[in-house]
C-alpha positions as CSV (number, residue, x, y, z in Angstrom):
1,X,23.1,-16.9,-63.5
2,X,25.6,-17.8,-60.9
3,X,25.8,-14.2,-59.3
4,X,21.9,-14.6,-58.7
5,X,22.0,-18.4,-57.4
6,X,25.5,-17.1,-55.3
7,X,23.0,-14.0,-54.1
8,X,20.5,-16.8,-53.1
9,X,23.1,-19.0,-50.9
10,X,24.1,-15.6,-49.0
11,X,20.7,-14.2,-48.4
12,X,19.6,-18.4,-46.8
13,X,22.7,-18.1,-45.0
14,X,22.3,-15.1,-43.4
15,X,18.4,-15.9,-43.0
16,X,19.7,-18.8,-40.8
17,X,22.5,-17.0,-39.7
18,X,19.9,-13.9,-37.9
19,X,17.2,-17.1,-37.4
20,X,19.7,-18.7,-35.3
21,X,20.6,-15.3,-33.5
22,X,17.3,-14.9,-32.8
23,X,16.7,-17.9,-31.0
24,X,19.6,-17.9,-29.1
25,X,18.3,-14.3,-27.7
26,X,15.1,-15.9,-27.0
27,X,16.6,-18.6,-25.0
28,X,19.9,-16.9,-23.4
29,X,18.5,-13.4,-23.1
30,X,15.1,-14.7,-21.1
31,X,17.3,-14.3,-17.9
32,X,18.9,-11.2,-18.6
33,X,15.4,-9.4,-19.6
34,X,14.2,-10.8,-16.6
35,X,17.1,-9.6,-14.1
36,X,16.2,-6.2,-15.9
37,X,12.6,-6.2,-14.8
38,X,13.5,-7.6,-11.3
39,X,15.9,-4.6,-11.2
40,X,13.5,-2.1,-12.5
41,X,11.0,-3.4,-9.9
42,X,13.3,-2.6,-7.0
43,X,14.0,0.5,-8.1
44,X,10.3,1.5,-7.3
45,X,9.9,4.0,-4.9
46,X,8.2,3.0,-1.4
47,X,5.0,4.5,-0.2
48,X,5.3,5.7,3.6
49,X,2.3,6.3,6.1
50,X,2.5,9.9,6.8
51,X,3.7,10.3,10.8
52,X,1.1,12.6,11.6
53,X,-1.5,9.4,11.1
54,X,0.1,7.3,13.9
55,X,0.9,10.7,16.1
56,X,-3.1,11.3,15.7
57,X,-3.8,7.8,16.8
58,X,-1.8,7.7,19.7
59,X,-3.2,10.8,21.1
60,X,-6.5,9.7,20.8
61,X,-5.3,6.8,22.8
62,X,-4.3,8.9,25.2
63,X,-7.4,10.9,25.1
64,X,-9.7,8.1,25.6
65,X,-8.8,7.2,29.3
66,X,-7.3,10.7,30.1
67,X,-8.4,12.9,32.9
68,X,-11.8,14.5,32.3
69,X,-9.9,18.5,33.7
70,X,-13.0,20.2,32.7
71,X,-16.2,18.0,34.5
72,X,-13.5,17.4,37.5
73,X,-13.2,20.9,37.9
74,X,-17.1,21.8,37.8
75,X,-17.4,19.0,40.5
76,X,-15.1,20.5,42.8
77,X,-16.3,23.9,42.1
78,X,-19.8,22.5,43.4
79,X,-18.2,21.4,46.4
80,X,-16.6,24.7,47.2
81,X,-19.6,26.9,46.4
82,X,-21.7,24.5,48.3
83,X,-19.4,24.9,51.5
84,X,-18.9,28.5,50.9
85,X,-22.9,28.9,51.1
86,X,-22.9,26.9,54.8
87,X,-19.7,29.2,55.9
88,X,-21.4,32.3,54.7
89,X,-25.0,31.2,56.8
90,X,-23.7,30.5,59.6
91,X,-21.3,33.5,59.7
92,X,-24.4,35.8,59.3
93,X,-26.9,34.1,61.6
94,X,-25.8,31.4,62.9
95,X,-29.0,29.7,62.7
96,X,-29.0,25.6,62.6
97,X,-32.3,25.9,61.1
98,X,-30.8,28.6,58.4
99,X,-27.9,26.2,57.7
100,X,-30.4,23.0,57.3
101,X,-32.1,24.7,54.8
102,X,-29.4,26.7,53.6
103,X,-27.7,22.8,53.0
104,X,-30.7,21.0,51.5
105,X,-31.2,23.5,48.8
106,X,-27.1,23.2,47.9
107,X,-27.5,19.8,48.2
108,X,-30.5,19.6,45.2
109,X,-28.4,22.2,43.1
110,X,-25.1,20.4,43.7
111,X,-27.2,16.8,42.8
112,X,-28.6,18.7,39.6
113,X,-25.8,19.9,38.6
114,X,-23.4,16.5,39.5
115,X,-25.8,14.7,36.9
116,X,-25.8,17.5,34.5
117,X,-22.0,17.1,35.0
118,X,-21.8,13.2,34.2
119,X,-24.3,13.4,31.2
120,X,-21.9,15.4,29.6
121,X,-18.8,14.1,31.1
122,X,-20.1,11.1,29.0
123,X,-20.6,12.7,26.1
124,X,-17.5,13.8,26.6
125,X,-15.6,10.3,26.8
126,X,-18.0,8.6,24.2
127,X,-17.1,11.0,21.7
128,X,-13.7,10.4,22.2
129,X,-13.7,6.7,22.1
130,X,-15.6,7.8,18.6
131,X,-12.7,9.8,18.0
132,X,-10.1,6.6,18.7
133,X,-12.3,4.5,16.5
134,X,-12.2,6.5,13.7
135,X,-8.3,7.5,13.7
136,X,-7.9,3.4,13.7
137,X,-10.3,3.6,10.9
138,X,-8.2,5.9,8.9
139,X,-4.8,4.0,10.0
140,X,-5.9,1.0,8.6
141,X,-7.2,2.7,5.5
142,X,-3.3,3.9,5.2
143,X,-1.8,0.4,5.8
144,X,-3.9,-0.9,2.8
145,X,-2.9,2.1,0.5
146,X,0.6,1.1,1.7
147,X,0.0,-2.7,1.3
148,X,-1.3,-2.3,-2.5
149,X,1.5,0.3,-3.7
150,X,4.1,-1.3,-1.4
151,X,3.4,-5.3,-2.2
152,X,0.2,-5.7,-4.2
153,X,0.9,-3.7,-7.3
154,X,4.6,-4.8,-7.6
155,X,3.9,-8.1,-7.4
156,X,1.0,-7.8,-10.2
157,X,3.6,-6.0,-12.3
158,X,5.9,-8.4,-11.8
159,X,3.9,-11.2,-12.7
160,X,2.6,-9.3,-16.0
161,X,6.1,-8.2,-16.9
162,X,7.6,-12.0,-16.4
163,X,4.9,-13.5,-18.3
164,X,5.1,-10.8,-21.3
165,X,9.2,-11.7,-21.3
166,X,8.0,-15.7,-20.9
167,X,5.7,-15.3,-24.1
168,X,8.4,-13.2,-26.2
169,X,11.0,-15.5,-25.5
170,X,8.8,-18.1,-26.8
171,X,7.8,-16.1,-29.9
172,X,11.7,-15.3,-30.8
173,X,12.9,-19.0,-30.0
174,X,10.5,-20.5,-32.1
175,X,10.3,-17.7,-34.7
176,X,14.3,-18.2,-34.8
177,X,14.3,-21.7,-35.2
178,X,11.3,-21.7,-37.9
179,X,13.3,-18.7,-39.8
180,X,16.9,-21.1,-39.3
181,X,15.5,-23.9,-41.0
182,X,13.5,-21.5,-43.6
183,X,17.0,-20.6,-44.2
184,X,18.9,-23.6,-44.1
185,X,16.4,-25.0,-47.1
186,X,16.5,-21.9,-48.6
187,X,20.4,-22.4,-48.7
188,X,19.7,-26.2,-50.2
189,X,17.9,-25.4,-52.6
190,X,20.6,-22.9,-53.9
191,X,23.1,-25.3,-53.4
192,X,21.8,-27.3,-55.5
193,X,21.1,-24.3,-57.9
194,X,24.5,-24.3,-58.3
195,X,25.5,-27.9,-59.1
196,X,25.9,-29.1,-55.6
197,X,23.0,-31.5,-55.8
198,X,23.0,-30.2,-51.8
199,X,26.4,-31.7,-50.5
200,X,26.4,-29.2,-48.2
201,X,23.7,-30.3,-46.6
202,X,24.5,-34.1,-46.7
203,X,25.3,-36.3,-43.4
């Protein structure tokens, strides 16, 4: 009989013994668990815009008040071919009558083709102010990928991990404590078991 009641006292004792353990990890280890997650956290690898994104928008900068080399060209072209026309009529006749008309009618196809020229000159310069917007578009869709893997999802991780280690510690201090004084009355009661009408346990 006094091997089982001795059994008894060591089994409560070392249920408060691992009660007590228990809560102290609760309490003490909340800091350490949570320098573990802030380290883990850090660790995280950092999502970068890709270059080419900013490269592409700066171009397009570029592009949108850059030199139109193409409608320039055709105007200047216009201008020669109209002045060639007047040299080559009055090298052949000489006429001032040949070179009026010969003028009017390269003045109608050089105004025909001037207008043709800025209708699609601004074609040319709203489509690459489209162009601009649109590679802005796309930057900004980067910086908000970067924003929610960077800031947004770390942060929400964080928070989730801190309040899981929060609500364990919790659950171990209080679990340790309850299975402590499980244990210390566990131990009473086998004190007394044993004769000793719980002296241990006496103030």
């Amino acid at each position: 009989m006094a091997g089982i009641v001795t059994a008894g006292m060591i089994g409560a004792g070392l249920q408060a013994a691992g009660g007590l353990a228990q809560m102290a990890s609760g309490i003490f280890g909340k800091k350490k668990r949570q320098r573990e997650i802030d380290d883990l956290l850090a660790q995280r690898p950092e999502y970068e815009i890709p270059k080419e994104v900013g490269q592409d928008v700066e171009m397009r900068r570029n592009l949108v008040n850059a030199r139109l080399d193409e409608q320039q060209d055709l105007v200047n072209n216009i201008n020669t071919d109209k002045q060639n026309q007047l040299n080559l009529v009055k090298s052949s006749s000489g006429s001032l009558s040949d070179m009026l008309a010969m003028g009017a009618s390269a003045d109608a196809q050089s105004q025909d083709s001037l207008i043709k020229a800025r209708a699609s000159g601004a074609q040319e310069r709203s489509a690459r102010r489209d162009g601009y917007s649109q590679s802005l578009s796309n930057l900004s869709s980067f910086r908000d990928q970067a924003f929610k893997l960077n800031e947004l999802d770390p942060y929400n991780q964080k928070v989730e991990m801190t309040m899981a280690n929060n609500k364990a510690s919790r659950e171990m201090t209080f679990g340790g404590l309850n299975q402590a004084a499980a244990g210390a009355t566990n131990l009473g009661t086998a004190g007394n078991a044993a004769g000793f009408e719980g002296g241990f346990f006496s103030a």
